[in-house]
Steps between C-alpha positions, in 0.01 A plus 500: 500500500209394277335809305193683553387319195544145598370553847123624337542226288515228780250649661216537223593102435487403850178695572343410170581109538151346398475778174865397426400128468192587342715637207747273489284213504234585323453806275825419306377164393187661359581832308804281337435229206795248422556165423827484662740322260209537235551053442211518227709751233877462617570168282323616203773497179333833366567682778813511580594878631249348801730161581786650443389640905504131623834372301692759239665210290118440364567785271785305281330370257139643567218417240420904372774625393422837689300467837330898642311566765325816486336520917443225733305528850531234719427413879518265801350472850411185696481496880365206772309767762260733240255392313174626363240301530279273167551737302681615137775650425368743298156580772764613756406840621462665838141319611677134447547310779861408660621243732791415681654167529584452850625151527813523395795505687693718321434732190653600168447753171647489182445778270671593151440786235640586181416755232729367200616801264617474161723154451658338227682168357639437162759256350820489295628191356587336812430761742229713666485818662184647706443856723239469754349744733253492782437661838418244738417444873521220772336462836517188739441436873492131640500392832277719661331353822160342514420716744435788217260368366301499867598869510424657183194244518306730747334781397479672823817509659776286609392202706756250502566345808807629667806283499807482361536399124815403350620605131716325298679566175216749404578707157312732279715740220428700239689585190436703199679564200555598127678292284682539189669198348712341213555161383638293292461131419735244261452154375834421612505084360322313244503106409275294278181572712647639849498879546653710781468862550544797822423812578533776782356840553654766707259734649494837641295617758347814669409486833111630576436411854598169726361446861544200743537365842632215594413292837803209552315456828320717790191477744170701457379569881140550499350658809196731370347674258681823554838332637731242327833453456635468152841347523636333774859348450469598175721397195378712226594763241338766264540679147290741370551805221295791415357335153655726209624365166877430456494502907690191462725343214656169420513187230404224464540173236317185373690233376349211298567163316312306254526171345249368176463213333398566189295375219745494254886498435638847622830505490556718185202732598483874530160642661342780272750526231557479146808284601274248665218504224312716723385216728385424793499158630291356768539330790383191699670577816607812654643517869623844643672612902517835594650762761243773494512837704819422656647856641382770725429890529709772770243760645641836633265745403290598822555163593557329912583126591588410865423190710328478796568382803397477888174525720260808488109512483246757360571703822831565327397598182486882595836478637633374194328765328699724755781352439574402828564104439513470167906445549413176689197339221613652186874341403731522246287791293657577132326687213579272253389133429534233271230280382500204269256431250251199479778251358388148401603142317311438222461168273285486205387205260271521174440154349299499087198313534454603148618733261275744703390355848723535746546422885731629696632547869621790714676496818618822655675454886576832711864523594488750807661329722826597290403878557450585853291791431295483223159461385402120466341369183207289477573149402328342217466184318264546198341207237352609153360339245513776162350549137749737256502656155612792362232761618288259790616340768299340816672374851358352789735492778489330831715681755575393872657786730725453773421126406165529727219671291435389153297739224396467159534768256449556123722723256354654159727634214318622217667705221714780716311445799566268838308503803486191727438399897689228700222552683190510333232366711475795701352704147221194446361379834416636831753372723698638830758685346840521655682574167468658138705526233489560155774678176441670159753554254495683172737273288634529093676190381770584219449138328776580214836646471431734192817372379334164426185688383728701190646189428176315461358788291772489293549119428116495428614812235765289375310125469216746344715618217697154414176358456387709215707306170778648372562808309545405094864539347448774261 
């Protein structure tokens, strides 16, 4: 028997169905700035505590010796229905204008937030070691009929024709988490110019809230305004938990590889210490492949999963309130649930230009269909073309997602500051927006091991003083 709880809870959905979508669709791409794999900053060599997110090994042999991030906000929200109209991202306010897109046949959202804590990285010889902590959330719905967009479309009440409408594969989750993580990377192999180094972080997380349905395939029956059915023949199934922290817990692990062809012979060198000189040496070539995200959370604090199956209408929604049929919808109810997080494939490449122009390339491929019930990932393939030094670096990335929908973004580090867009038209021209995005990062590179500082100081002591002639023989 379903409880009192998740009865009101179906109900205020079901009865609330065009302020639901709203929400989803809408308000959470807006209040929420992210680029979502932030393309413009992630390949930068000073900044490593940021890519070792996309691949861990890219700590071994980083270019500060110490890389600390102080706070980091970051967001991400793009959907094909919502949109508000010519206008700027930064004019939005409740007197712009909105618009739906209702040509599509089916609809999906993407959304992404992070607010990075304190993180580190630093070096040892041959190894690395970094802590990272964040809290971070995920949202994503796809396949959701055209026929939405008709619906939420009209202002004054529900005038799609009746019919029947058939759903398919329709999905939208909801995950949120805090993180705290270790890692370690190790250039494992050296050879005249050939370098080869991994990493991995394990990751433990605290469950904050998760929601989803999932739709493998049922029929909408549309017959008025007042009177539809909701799932006929219905394959379908729930999760939902009352949103608390540690509601949930779990882990979770990156794995990562990178290759570089180097400037420079390499085989006798050790990054950062007085053993190696206290060099770094550059490279031409660097080509990474990750396993990022790969692991998944267990809710059982107030939480209810069940699947649904069977033929009932809205008549029947007070019944199931009663509890009179809920035996025959609501199936296989537990109060606990597993959900995977937004695992993905990554493969990165940075090729030298110069000594400080760089381009570089970033693929990043969702793996969900090795998780059945997880939140999916967007995919990405991002292009940038990058200036470095020590305290300035400028990116401009090009980013397709989901392969369809290409954006152009620019990244700024200056001193211990980032901020950056993927998606930076939005901020400059009047446009229909149907996504923003945008990070900020307060950064401190470490550029030497203080090791190789005393050692400089006291060589310099020591050339000073053998310069001077030498003391007479009394």
């Amino acid at each position: 028997m379903p409880s009192e709880l998740s009865i009101k809870y179906k109900l205020l959905c079901m009865r609330s169905f065009r302020l639901g979508l709203l929400c989803l669709i809408f308000f959470v791409p807006f209040i929420t700035f992210k680029a979502q794999e932030s393309i413009g900053i992630i390949s930068d060599n000073y900044t490593p505590v940021f890519s070792m997110r996309m691949n861990p090994a890219s700590i071994a042999d980083q270019k500060p010796w110490m890389s600390l991030q102080l706070v980091g906000v970051s967001a991400y929200a793009r959907n094909n229905l919502v949109f508000a109209e010519n206008t700027k991202l930064q004019n939005l306010s409740s007197e712009s204008t909105y618009g739906f897109d209702t040509n599509n046949r089916s609809y999906s959202l993407y959304s992404q937030a992070e607010l990075a804590g304190p993180s580190l990285s630093f070096t040892y010889q041959k190894h690395a070691f970094g802590i990272h902590t964040a809290a971070r959330v995920y949202g994503s719905a796809f396949n959701l009929p055209g026929e939405i967009g008709e619906y939420i479309n009209n202002t004054d009440g529900f005038e799609l024709e009746p019919g029947i409408y058939e759903i398919r594969n329709l999905k939208a989750k909801g995950l949120g988490w805090v993180e705290v993580g270790i890692n370690y990377g190790q250039v494992y192999r050296q050879g005249n110019n050939n370098q080869y180094s991994w990493g991995a972080s394990i990751n433990r997380l605290f469950g904050v809230g998760s929601a989803g349905l999932s739709i493998n395939e049922a029929t909408l029956e549309i017959r008025d305004t007042l009177d539809f059915g909701l799932f006929a023949n219905a394959d379908a199934n729930y999760f939902f938990n009352e949103p608390a922290f540690n509601s949930g817990r779990g882990w979770s692990t990156n794995v990562g590889f990178v290759y570089k062809k180097m400037k420079s012979d390499v085989s006798n060198h050790i990054p950062h210490s007085p053993k190696g000189a206290c060099m770094i040496t550059d490279y031409r070539l660097k080509i990474g492949a990750s396993l990022l995200d790969f692991g998944s959370l267990k809710f059982d604090s107030n939480a209810e999963s069940a699947q649904l199956e069977a033929e009932f209408n809205s008549d029947d929604l007070e019944e199931i309130y009663d509890g009179e049929i809920s035996d025959q919808i609501i199936l296989n109810q537990a109060s606990t649930y597993s959900i995977a997080t937004p695992a993905a494939l990554s493969l990165q490449l940075d090729y030298a230009l110069t000594d400080k122009i760089y381009a570089a390339a970033t693929l990043v491929q969702n793996i969900e269909f090795l998780q059945k019930n997880g939140v999916k990932r967007a995919n990405v393939l991002g292009t940038s073309i990058r200036y470095e030094s020590r305290w300035l670096g400028v990116s401009i990335p090009v980013t397709v997602y989901n392969y369809t929908r290409p954006q152009l973004g620019i990244a700024l580090r200056a001193g211990i500051f980032v901020i950056g867009s993927d998606h930076v038209i939005p901020f400059i021209l009047n446009s229909n927006i149907y996504a923003s995005n945008a990070y900020f990062r307060v950064h401190i590179p470490i550029l030497r091991n203080p090791s190789c500082v005393q050692k400089n100081q006291k060589s310099k002591r020591k050339k000073n003083t053998d310069s001077y002639p030498p003391c007479p023989k009394w």
